[in-house]
C-alpha positions in Angstrom: 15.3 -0.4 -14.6 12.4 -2.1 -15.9 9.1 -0.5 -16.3 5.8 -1.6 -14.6 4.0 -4.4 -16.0 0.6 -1.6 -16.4 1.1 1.3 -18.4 0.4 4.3 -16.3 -1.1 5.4 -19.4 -2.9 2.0 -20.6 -6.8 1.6 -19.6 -7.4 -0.2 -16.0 -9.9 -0.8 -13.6 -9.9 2.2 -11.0 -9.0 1.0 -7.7 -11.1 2.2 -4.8 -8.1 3.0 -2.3 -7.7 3.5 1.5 -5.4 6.2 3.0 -4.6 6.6 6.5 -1.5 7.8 8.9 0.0 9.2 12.0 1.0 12.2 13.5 4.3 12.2 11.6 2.7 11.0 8.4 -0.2 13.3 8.1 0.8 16.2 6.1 1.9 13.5 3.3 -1.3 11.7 3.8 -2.9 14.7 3.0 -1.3 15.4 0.0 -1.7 12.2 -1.4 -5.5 11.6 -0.5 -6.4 15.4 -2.1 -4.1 14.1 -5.0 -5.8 10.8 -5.6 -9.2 12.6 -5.6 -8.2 14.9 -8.1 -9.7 14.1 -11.6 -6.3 13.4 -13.0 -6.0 10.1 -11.3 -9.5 8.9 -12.3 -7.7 6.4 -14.5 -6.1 4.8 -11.7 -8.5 5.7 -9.0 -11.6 5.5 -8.5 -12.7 6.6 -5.4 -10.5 7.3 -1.8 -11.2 6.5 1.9 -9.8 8.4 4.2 -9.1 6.4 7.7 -7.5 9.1 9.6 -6.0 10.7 11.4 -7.0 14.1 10.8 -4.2 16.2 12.3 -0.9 16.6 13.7 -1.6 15.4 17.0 0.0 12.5 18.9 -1.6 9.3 18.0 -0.5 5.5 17.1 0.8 4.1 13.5 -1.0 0.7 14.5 -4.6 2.3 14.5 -4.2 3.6 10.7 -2.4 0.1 9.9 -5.6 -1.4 11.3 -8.2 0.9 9.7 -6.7 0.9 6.1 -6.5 -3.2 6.1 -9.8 -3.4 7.4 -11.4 -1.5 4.2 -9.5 -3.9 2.1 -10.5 -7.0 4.2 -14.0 -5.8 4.1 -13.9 -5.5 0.5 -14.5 -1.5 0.3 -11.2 -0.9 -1.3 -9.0 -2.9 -3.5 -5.3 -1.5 -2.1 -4.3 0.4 0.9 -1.6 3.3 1.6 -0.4 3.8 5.4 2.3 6.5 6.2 3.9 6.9 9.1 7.3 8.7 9.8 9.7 6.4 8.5 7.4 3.7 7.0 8.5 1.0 9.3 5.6 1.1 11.7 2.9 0.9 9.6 4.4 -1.5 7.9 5.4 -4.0 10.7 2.4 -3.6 12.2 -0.1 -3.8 8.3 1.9 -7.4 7.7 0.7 -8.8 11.4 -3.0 -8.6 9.8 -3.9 -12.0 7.3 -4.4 -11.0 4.4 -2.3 -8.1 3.9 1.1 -7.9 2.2 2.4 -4.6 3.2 5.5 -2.7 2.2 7.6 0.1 2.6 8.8 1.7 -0.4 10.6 4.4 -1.2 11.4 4.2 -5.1 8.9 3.2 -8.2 10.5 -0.3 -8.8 10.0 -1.2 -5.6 6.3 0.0 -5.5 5.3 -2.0 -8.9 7.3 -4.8 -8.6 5.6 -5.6 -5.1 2.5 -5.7 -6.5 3.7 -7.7 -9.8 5.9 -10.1 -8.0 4.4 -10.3 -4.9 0.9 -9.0 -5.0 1.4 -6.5 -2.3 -2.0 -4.3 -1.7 -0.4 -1.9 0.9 2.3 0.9 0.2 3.8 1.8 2.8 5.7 5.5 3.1 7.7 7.5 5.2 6.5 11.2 5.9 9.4 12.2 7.2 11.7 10.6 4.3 10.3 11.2 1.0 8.5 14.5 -0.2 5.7 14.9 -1.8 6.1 14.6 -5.7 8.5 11.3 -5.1 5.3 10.0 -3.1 3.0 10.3 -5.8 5.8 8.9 -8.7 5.8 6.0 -6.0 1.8 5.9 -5.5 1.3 6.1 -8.6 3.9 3.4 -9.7 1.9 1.3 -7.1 -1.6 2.0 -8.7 -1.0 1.3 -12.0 0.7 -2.2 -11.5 -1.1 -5.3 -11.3 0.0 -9.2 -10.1 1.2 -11.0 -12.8 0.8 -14.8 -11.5 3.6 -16.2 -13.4 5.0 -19.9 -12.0 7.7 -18.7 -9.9 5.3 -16.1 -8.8 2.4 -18.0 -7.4 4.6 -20.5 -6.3 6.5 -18.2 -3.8 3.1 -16.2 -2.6 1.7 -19.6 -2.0 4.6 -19.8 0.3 3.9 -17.1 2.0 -0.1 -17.7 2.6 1.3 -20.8 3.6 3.4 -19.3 6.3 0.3 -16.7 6.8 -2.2 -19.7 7.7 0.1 -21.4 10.1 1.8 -18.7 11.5 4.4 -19.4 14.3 3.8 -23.5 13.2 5.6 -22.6 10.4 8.9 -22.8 12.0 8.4 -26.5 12.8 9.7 -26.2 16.4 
């Protein structure tokens, strides 16, 4: 499988990063926001917002979708995380927001090669799929990558700003 195009170990910029979830995501969220803050990840992070929610009880995926691309959109962090039970919420509801390229991912190659390929800036992750220690692999997989505009690159996320700016015209119907 091939490796990230950042060393996890290489210098890089830390990335100010936005973390929020559900109900069914918020013991993971936890987890991963102390994580981030810890000094360890000062290579690849350099400082954490916390959007919520702040406990177990009932509440909606889209809200935390919402607040972590607004932090990004608003320029106060440079990628987001969103984690919901399964992943699937946050995520269909993060890639309804312009600007956003959101995705679920449950393995490392996924994680870098969405940001490399497709210069995704949220992870998306299931609470109730993945534990704890295969989260952070994946997060930090995600952190440490970086877009790598090559031709065939640029040439397919131009397709999909494309598709972002006109939206339902798109389809040509």
């Amino acid at each position: 499988m091939p490796e990230p195009t950042s060393d996890l170990t290489a210098p890089v910029t830390p990335l100010r990063v936005a973390i929020g979830g559900d109900h069914a995501g918020y013991s993971l969220k936890q987890v991963v926001a102390e994580q981030l803050a810890e000094s360890a990840m000062a290579q690849l992070v350099g400082g954490v917002i916390d959007c919520g929610t702040n406990s177990t009880e009932r509440c909606d995926y889209p809200d935390f979708a919402i607040a972590v691309s607004r932090e990004i959109l608003a320029g106060n962090a440079d990628r987001g995380i969103v984690v919901c039970g399964s992943g699937v919420g946050v995520s269909v509801a993060a890639n309804k927001i312009p600007g956003i390229r959101a995705a679920i991912c449950h393995d490392t190659y996924s994680a870098h090669q969405g940001v490399e390929h497709d210069d995704m800036n949220v992870l998306c992750i299931g609470g109730r799929i993945i534990g704890s220690e295969l989260a952070m692999e994946i997060v930090r997989s995600f952190l440490a990558a970086r877009y790598t505009p090559g031709e065939r690159h640029q040439r397919r996320l131009d397709k999909v700003l494309e598709i972002e700016r006109l939206g339902s015209d798109a389809l040509g119907l």
